[in-house]
KENU-296023 format. One line per field, with one value per residue (C-alpha): x, y, z. Coordinates in nm, 4 decimals, padded with zeros to 6 digits. Each point is the difference from the previous one (the first is absolute). Layout:
N
east: (X,...)
north: (Y,...)
up: (Z,...)
END
This chain:
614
east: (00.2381,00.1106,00.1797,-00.2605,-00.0441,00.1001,-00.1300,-00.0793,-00.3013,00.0046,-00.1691,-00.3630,-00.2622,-00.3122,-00.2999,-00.1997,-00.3649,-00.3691,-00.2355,-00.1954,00.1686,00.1131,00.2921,00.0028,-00.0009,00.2719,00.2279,-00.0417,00.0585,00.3247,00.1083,-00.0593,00.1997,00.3174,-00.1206,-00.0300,00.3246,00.1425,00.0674,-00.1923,-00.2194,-00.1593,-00.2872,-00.2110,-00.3662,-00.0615,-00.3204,-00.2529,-00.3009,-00.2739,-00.1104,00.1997,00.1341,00.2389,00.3935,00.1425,00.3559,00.1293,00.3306,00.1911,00.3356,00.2672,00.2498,00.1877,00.1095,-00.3460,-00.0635,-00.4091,-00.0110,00.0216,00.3686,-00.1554,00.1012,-00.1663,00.2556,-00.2609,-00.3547,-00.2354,-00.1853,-00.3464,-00.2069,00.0448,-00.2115,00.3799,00.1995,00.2475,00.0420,00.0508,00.2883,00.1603,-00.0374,00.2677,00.3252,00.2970,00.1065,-00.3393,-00.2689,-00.3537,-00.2136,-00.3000,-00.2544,00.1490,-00.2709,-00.0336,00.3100,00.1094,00.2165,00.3721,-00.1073,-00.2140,00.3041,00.3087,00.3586,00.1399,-00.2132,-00.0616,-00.3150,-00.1584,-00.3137,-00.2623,-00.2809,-00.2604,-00.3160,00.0882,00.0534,-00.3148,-00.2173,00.1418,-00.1090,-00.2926,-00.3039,-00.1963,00.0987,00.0042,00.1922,00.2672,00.0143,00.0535,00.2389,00.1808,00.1442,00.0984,00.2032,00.1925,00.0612,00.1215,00.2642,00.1048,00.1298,00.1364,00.2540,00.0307,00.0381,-00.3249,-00.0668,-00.3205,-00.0614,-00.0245,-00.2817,-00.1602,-00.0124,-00.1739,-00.2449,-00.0377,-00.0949,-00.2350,-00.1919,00.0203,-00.3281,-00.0494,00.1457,-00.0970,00.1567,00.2923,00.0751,-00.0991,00.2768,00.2424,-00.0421,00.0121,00.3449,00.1958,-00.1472,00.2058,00.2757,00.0186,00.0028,00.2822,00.1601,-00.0161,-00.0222,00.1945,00.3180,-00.0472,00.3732,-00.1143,-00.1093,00.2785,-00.2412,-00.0163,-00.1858,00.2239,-00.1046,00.0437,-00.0782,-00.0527,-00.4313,00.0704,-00.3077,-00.1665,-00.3494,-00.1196,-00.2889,-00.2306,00.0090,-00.4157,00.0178,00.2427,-00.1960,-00.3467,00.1770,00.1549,-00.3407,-00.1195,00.2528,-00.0624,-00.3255,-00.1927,-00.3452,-00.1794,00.1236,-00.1995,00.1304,-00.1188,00.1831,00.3258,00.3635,00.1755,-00.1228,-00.3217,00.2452,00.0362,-00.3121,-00.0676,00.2865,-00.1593,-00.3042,00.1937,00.2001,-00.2647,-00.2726,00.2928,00.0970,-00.3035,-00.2794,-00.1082,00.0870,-00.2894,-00.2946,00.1939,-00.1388,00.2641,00.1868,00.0048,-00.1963,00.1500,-00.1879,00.0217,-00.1319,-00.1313,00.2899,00.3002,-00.1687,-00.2978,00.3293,00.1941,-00.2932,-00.0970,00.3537,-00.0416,-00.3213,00.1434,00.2694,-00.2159,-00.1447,00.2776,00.0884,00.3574,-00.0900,00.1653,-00.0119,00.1991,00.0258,00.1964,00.0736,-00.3390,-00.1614,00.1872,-00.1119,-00.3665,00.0802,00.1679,-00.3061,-00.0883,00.4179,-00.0191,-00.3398,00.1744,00.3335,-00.2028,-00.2339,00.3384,-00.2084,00.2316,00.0299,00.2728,00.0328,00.2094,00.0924,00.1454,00.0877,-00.0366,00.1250,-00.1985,-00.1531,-00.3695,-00.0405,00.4023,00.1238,-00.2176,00.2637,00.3233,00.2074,00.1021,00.0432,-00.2371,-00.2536,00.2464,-00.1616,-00.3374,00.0283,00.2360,-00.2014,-00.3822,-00.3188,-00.0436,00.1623,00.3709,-00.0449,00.2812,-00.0208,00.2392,00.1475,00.1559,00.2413,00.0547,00.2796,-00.1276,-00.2433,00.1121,-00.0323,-00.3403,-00.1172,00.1609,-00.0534,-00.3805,-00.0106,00.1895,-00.1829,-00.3320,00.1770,00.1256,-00.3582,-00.1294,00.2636,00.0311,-00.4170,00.0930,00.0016,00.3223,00.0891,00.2462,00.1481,00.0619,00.0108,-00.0839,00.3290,00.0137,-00.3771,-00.0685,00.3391,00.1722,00.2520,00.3125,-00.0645,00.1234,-00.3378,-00.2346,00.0204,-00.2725,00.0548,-00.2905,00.0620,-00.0562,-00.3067,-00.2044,00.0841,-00.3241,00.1206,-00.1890,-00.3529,-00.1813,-00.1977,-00.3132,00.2165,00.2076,-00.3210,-00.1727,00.3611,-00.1368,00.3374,-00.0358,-00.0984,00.0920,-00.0596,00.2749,00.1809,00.3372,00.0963,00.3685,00.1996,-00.0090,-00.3094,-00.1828,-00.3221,-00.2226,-00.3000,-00.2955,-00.1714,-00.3645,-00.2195,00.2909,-00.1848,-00.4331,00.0676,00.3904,00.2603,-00.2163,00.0807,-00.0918,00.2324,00.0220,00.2228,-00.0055,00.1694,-00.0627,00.1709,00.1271,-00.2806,-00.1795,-00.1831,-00.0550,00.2051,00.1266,00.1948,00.4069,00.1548,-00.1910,00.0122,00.4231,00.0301,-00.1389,00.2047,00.3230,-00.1278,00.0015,00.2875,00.1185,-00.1595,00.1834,00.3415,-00.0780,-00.0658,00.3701,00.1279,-00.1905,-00.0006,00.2061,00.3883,00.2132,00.2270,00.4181,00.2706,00.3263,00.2685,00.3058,00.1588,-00.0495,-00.2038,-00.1594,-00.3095,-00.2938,-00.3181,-00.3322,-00.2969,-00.2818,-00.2563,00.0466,00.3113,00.1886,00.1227,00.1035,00.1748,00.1313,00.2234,00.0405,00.2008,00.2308,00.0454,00.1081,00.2448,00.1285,00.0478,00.1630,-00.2708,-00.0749,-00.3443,-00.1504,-00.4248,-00.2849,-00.3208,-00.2871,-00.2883,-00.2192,-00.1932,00.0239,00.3675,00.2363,00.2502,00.2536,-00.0742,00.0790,00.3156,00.0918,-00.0324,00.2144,00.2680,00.0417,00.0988,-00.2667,-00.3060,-00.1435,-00.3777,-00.0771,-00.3927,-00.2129,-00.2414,00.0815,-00.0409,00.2668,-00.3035,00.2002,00.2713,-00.2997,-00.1050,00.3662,00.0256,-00.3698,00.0805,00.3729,00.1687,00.2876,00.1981,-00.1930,00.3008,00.1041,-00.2467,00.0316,-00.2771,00.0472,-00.3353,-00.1589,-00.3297,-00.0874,-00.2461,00.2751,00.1880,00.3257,00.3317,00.3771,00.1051,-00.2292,00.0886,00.3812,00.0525,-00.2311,00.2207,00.3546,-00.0985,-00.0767,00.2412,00.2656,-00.1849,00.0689,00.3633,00.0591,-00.1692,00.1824,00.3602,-00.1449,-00.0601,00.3247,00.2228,-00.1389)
north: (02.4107,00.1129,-00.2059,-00.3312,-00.0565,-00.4006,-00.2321,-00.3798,-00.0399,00.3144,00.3024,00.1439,00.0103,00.2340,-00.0025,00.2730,-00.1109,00.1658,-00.1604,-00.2559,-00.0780,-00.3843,00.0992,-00.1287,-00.3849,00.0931,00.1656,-00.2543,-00.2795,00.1517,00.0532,-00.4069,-00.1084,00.1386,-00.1626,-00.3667,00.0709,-00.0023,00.3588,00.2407,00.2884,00.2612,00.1008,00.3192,00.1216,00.3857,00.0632,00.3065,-00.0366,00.0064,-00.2971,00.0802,00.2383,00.1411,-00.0650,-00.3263,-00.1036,-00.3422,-00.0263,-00.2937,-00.0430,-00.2601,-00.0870,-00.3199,00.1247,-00.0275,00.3642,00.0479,00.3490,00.2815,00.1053,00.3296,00.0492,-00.1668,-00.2062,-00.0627,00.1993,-00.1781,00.3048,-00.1003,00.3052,00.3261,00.1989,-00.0578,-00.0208,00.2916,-00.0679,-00.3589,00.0583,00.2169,-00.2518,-00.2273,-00.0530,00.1266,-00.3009,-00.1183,-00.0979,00.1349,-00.3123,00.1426,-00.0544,00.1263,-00.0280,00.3665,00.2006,00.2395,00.2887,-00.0087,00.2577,-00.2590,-00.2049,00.0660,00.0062,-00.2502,-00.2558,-00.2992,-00.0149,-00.3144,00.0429,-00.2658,00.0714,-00.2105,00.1879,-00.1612,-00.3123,-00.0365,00.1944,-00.2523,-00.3254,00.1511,00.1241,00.0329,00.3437,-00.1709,-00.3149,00.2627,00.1922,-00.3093,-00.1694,00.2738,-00.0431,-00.3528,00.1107,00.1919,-00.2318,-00.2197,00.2239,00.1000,-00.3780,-00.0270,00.3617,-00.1241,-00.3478,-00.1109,-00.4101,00.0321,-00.3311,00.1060,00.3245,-00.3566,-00.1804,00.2698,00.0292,-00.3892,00.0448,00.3281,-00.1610,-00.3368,-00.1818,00.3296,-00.1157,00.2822,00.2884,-00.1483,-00.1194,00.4245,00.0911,-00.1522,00.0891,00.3762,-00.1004,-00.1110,00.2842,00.2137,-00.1997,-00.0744,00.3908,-00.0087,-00.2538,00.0531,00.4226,00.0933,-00.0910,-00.2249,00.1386,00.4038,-00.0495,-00.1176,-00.0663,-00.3776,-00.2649,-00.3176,-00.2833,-00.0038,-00.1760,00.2956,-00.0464,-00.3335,-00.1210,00.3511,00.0760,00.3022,00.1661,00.2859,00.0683,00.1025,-00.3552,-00.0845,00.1567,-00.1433,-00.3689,00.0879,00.1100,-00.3537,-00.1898,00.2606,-00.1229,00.3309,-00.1081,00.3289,00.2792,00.3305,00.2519,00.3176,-00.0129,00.2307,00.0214,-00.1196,-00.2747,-00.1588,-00.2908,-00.0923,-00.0783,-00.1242,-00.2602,-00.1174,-00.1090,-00.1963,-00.1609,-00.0898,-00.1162,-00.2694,-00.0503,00.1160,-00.2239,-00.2968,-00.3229,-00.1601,00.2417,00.2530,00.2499,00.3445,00.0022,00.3714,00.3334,00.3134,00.3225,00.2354,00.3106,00.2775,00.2087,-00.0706,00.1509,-00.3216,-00.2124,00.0875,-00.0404,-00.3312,-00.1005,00.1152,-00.1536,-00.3798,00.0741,00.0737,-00.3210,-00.2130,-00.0100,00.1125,00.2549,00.2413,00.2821,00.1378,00.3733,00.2893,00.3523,00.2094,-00.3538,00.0129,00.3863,-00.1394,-00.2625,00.1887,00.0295,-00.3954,-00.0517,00.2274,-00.2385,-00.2913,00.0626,00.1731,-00.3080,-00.1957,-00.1861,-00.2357,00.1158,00.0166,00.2722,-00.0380,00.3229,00.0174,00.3323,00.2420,00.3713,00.2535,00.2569,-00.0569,-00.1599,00.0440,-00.2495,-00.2985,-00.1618,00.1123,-00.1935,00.1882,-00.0556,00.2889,-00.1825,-00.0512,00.2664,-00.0437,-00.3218,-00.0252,00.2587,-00.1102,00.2110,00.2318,00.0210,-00.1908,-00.2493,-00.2894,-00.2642,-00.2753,00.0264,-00.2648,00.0875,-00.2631,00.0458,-00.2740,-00.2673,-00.1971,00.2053,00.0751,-00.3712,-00.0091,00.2981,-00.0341,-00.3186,00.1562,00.3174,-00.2399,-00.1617,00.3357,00.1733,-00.3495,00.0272,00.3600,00.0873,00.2884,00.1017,-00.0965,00.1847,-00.1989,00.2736,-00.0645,00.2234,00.0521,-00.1483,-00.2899,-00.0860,00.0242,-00.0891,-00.3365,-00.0699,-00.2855,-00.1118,-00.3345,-00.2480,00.0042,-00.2196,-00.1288,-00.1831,-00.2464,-00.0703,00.3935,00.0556,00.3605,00.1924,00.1328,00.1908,-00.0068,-00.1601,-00.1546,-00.2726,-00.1114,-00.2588,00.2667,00.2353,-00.3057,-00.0657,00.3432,00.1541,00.4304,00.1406,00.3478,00.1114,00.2991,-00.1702,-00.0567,-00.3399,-00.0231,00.3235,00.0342,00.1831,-00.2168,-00.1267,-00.3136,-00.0061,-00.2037,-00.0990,00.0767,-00.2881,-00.1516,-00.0446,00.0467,00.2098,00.0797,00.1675,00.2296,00.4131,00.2822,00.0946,00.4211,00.2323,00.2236,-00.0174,-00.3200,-00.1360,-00.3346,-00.2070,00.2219,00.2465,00.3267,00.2452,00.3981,-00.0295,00.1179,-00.2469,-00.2779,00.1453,00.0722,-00.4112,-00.0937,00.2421,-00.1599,-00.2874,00.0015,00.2137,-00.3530,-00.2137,00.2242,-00.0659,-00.3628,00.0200,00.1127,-00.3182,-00.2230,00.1509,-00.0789,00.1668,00.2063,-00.1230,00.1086,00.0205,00.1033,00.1227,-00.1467,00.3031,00.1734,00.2868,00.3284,00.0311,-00.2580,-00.0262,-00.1049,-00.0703,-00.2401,-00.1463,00.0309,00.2165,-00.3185,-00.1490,00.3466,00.0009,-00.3152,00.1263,00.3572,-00.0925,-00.2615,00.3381,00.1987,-00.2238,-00.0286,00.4237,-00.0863,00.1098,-00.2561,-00.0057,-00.2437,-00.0647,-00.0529,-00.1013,00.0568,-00.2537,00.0785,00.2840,00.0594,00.0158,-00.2447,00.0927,-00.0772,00.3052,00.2049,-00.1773,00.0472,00.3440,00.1034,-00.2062,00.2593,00.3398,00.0133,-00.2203,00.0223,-00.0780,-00.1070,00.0272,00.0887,00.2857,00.3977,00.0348,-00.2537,-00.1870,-00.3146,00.2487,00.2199,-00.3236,-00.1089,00.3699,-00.0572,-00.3129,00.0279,00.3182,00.0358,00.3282,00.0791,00.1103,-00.3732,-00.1107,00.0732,-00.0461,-00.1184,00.0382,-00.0846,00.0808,00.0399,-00.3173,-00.2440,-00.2397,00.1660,-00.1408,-00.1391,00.3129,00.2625,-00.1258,-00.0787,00.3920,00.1313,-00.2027,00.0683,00.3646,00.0378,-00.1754,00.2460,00.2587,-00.1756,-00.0218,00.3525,00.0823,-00.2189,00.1464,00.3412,-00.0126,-00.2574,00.3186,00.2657)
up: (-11.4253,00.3873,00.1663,00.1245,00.3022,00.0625,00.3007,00.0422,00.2628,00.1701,-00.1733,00.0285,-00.2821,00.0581,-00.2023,-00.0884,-00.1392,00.0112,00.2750,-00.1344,-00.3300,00.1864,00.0527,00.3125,-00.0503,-00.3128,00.2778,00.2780,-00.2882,-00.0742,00.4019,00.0578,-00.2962,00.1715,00.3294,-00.1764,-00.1502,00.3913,-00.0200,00.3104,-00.1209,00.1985,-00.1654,00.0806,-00.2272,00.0411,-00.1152,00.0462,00.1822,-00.2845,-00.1913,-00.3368,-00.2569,00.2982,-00.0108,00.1829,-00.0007,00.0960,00.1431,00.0047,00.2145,-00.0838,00.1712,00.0408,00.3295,00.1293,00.0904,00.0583,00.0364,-00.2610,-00.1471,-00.1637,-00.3873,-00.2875,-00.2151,-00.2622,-00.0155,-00.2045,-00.1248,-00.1248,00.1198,-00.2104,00.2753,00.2391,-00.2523,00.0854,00.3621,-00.0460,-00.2695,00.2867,00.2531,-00.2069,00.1157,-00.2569,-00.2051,00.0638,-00.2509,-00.0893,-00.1548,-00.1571,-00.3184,-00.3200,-00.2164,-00.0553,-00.0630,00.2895,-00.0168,00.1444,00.2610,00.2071,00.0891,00.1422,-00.1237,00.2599,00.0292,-00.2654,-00.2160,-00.0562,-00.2273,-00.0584,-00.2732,00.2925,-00.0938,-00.3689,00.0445,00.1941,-00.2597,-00.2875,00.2352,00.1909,-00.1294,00.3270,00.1858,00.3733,-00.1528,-00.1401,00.3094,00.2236,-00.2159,-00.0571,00.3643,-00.0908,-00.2593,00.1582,00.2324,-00.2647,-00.1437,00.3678,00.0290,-00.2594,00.1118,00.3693,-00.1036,00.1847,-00.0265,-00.2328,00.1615,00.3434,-00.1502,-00.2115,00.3446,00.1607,-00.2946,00.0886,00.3607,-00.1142,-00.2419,00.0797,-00.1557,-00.2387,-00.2563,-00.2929,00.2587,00.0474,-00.3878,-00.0135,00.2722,-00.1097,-00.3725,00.1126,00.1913,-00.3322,-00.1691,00.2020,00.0051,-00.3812,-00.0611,00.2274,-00.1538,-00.3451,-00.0038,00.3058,00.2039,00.2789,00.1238,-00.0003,00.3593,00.2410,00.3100,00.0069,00.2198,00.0820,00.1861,00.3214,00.3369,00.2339,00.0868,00.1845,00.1957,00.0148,-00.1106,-00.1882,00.1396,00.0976,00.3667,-00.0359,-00.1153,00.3074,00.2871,-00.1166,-00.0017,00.3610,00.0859,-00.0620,00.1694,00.2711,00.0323,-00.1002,-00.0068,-00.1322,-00.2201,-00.0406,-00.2588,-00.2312,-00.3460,-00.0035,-00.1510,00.0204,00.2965,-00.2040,-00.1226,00.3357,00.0894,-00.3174,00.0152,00.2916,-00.1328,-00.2016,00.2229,00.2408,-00.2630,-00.1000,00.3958,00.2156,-00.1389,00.1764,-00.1977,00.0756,00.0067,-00.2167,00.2159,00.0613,00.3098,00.0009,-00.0740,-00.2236,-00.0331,-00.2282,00.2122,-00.0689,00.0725,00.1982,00.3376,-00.0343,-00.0684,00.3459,00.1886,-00.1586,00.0892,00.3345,00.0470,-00.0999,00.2058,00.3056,-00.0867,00.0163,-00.4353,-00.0859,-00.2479,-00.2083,-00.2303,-00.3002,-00.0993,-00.0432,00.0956,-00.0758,00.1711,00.3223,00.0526,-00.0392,00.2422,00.2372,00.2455,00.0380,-00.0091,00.3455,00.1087,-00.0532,00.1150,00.3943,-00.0138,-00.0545,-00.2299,-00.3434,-00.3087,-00.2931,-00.2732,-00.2841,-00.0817,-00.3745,00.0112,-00.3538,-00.0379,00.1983,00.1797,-00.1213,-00.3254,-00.0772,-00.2316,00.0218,-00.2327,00.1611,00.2614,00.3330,00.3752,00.1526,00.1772,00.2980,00.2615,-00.1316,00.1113,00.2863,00.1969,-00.2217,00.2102,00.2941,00.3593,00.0984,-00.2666,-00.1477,-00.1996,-00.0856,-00.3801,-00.2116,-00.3087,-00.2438,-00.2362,-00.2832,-00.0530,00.2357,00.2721,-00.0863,00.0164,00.3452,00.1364,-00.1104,00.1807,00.3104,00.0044,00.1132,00.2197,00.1709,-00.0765,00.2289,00.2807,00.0664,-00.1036,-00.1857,-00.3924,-00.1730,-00.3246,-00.2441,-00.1704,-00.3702,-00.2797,-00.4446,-00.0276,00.1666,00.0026,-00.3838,-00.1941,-00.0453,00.2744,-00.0079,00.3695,00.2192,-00.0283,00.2520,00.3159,00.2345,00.2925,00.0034,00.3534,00.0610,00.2245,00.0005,00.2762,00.1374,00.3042,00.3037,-00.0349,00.3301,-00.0689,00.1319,00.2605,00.1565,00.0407,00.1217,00.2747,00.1455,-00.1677,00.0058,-00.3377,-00.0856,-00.2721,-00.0192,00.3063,-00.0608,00.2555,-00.1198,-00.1021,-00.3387,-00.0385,-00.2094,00.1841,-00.0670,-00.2145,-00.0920,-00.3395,00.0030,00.1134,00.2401,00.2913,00.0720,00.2918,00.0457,-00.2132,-00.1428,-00.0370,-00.1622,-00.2830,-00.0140,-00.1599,00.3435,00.3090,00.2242,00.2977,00.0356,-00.0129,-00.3410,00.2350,-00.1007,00.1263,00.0025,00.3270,-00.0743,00.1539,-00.1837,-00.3383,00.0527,00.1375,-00.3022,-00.2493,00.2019,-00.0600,-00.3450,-00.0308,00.1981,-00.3194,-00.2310,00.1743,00.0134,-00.3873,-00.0263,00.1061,-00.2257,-00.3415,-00.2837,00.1456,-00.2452,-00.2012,00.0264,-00.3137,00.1598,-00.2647,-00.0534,00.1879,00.3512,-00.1065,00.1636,-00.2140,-00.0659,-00.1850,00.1195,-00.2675,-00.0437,-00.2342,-00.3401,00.0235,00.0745,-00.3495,-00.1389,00.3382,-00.0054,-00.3119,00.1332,00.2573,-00.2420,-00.1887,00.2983,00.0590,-00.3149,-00.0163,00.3452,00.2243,00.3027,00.1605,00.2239,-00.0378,00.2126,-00.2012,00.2182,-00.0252,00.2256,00.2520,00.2842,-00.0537,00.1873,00.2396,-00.2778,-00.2318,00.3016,00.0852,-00.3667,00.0075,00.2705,-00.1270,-00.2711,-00.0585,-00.3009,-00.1070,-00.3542,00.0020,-00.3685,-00.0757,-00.2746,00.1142,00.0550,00.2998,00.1737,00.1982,00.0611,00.1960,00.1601,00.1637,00.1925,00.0713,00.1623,00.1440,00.1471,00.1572,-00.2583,-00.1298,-00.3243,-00.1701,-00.0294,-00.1716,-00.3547,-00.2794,-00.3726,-00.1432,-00.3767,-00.0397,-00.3476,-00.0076,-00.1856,00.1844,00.1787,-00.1903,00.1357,-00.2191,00.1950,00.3514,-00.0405,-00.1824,00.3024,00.2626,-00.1495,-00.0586,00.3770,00.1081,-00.1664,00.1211,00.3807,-00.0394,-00.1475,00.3443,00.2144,-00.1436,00.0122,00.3704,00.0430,-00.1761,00.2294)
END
């Protein structure tokens, strides 16, 4: 046997299963045992985008440390999907181990000579206890999640718990689950070694108050507390849990306690152009409204997005953005919508973007973004991503302020029409280019305009004159500025050394960041970071970049959009700016970015003593 690799809470298991086999529920089972055993997990599901018989993996990171992004390397691949097989034994690291069924004998040349074999006849113990084919198939995951305790040293208690809370007042499946457990731990125990495998779970108290969540789940929540009164949405990956989740929140919060009547409206549309326009039309009305889509969506959208954003009329899109162009990889993570959204229809056109690095981002910058969409009367995108929007997240709990009051910008009421005070409505009174507006039905005979997506004047006229049309596109260019100021501001990390170079990222980039930079600093390489939160950009990420010779920009698309968009925004030397991109539809790893940065940054000083020598 090669040498084993050995580690106590820190090592990565990855799953590799058929879509729809129930795997999934086996998997998750296995990444919340660690979690009740105080130990943080990163989980992540990649799965194809048909309904079954395609590969999915499940990755699972552990890590006492509390890293949430992904390391890269597989310590143990639990191979249960014959169709992969050969690039998910190559995937393992050396020393590692390859789990798999061992019911049929294989030959030596599937496996490898330096990693550890640890064979489990599954398919046979669930044929000798199961006579139903579905029963075998499902139980066959619980198996091996049984003799996978018993080699990490996994509390079966904490896996019976969870069965508990699962099946609570079901009593027959749960008697069912948890026989299926100790069959896979009694093989272990009696026909294996519960030693052979030197990855081991300890208990721990590294999860402290945190909460373990989706951030679909997250963003629908902060879309309640937001006080989102209508959703409108057209089914599409990887953004339908979003809007699903918040029918479930608001049919347990939104439903009046006495009548029982619903406190709010969701649509399914008919495609996601009927959803932006029935988002546009409640926010006309006076509803904070919102929709939730992705990529190929947004490109539908993009004509109503310009409407809304000329009419300066509220709305919020959460944007959970999927591989592209077209179609792409509807089940892939990346970070490519960032133009199409930034710059969304026709003509000089911006729009205010949010980027949420976890759950709880999303639930506040969900809530936020209707806030902003209110005060600035203009379409806000919250930015999120595969990654963040559809995995389980470790994340700080969620925090409302119940004293927190909607900001609703600049409304004139019926009173101040009534004092005689001027309405305009694209008249901007006090500087910061955002005018006043009216609901519908304010006044009988005041207040009222005529909403148009084509040039007006002031007061909502028509109008083709130059001069009018270029006061009201410095005017909003005025909004725009004004929206700098009040969105969420980046976020500094200064290493613990003066340093030349620094890093700016955002979104989901951040906890693979987070432990890039600890291992740049560790191979002696100091970088200071800037993660971006927000567009348009704050003064800050300009400052930051001319107080270095070189700026990284980490994202995860091809085409460096994040860096396009300072280049766009700020006049900078585009030789500073230097992109690290991963675009392969997985999420980007601390491994990947810290070889990038390191291997750059030797490339920088070979330079710099090239030219010093001459």
């Amino acid at each position: 046997m090669p040498q084993a690799l050995a580690a106590v809470n820190d090592f990565v298991v990855k799953f590799a299963n058929v879509n729809g086999s129930g795997s999934a529920s086996a998997n998750e089972l296995f990444a919340r045992a660690i979690l009740r055993m105080g130990v943080p997990v990163s989980p992540r599901n990649i799965f194809p985008s048909n309904i079954q018989g395609l590969p999915t993996w499940y990755e699972v990171r552990v890590t006492e440390k509390g890293y949430l992004g992904r390391r890269g390397g597989v310590d143990m691949m639990v191979a249960m999907n014959p169709q992969t097989w050969g690039e998910d034994v190559k995937e393992i690291e050396p020393g590692g181990y390859l789990f798999y069924d061992s019911t049929k004998p294989m030959p030596a040349s599937m496996f490898r000579d330096d990693i550890n074999i640890v064979g489990v006849p599954l398919t046979a113990i669930a044929n000798a206890t199961y006579t139903d084919a579905r029963q075998r198939q499902l139980f066959k995951n619980i198996i091996y999640v049984g003799a996978l305790s018993v080699l990490l040293d996994i509390d079966e208690n904490e896996i019976k718990r969870l069965f508990g809370e699962q099946f609570k007042g079901k009593e027959k499946l749960l008697d069912s689950n948890v026989k299926a457990l100790n069959l896979g731990r009694d093989w272990i125990m009696q026909h294996g070694d519960p030693e052979s495998v030197k990855l081991k779970i300890r208990r721990a108290d590294n999860v402290g108050d945190r909460i373990f969540v989706e951030g679909n789940n997250a963003a629908a929540l902060g879309a309640v507390y937001g006080g989102a009164t209508v959703c409108a949405w057209y089914p599409i990956t990887p953004s339908s849990s979003l809007a699903e989740a918040f029918q479930g929140h608001c049919m347990r919060l939104r439903h009046d306690k006495e009548t029982g009547k619903a406190k709010y409206a969701i649509v399914q549309a008919e495609d996601e152009l009927a959803s932006i326009g029935i988002v546009i039309g409640a926010g006309w009305n006076g509803s904070r409204a919102f929709t939730s889509t992705s990529g190929p969506g947004i490109s539908l959208m993009t004509e109503f997005i310009g409407l809304a954003s000329f009419a300066e009329v509220p709305a919020v899109i959460i944007n959970v953005q999927r591989g592209g162009p077209s179609t792409g990889m509807p089940t892939r993570t990346q970070q490519s919508d960032l133009l199409s959204c930034a710059y969304a229809s026709n003509g000089d056109t911006k729009h205010v973007l949010l980027f949420p690095e976890d759950p709880k981002e999303c639930f506040d910058f969900a809530a936020d973004a209707l806030d902003l969409a209110d005060r600035l009367q203009t379409p806000v995108f919250v930015m999120s991503d595969l990654d963040i929007g559809m995995n389980h997240r470790l994340c700080k709990p969620f925090q409302w302020d119940e004293q927190r009051a909607y900001d609703r910008g600049k409304v004139m009421t019926a009173a101040e029409l009534d004092a005689g005070k001027n309405f305009g409505r694209y008249l901007d009174v006090d500087g910061d280019g955002i005018p006043f507006r009216t609901y519908p039905g304010t006044h009988p005979t005041r207040g009222s305009f005529f909403t148009r997506g084509t040039t007006k004047d002031e007061y909502a006229r028509y109008s083709e004159e130059g001069a009018v049309y270029v006061r009201n596109m410095e005017r909003l260019q005025k909004k725009f500025d004004t929206a700098r100021k009040i969105t969420p501001q980046p976020l500094r990390y200064s290493a613990p050394k003066p340093t030349r170079y620094g890093v700016i990222y955002f979104g989901s980039t951040s906890p693979s960041m987070d432990e890039a930079l600890d291992h740049l600093e560790e191979g002696g390489h100091h970088v200071n970071a800037l993660r971006v939160r927000a567009f348009p950009f704050a003064q800050a990420v300009e400052d930051f970049i001319h107080e270095h010779d070189k700026v990284f920009v980490v994202e995860q698309n091809r085409d460096g959009q994040l860096r396009s968009m300072i280049m766009n925004e700020f006049t900078l030397d585009a030789r500073k700016l230097v992109p690290v991109l991963h675009y392969d539809g997985t999420p980007i790893t601390a491994r990947f970015i810290a070889a990038d940065i390191a291997k750059k940054l030797g490339q920088f000083k070979v330079v710099s003593f090239e030219k010093a020598a001459s």
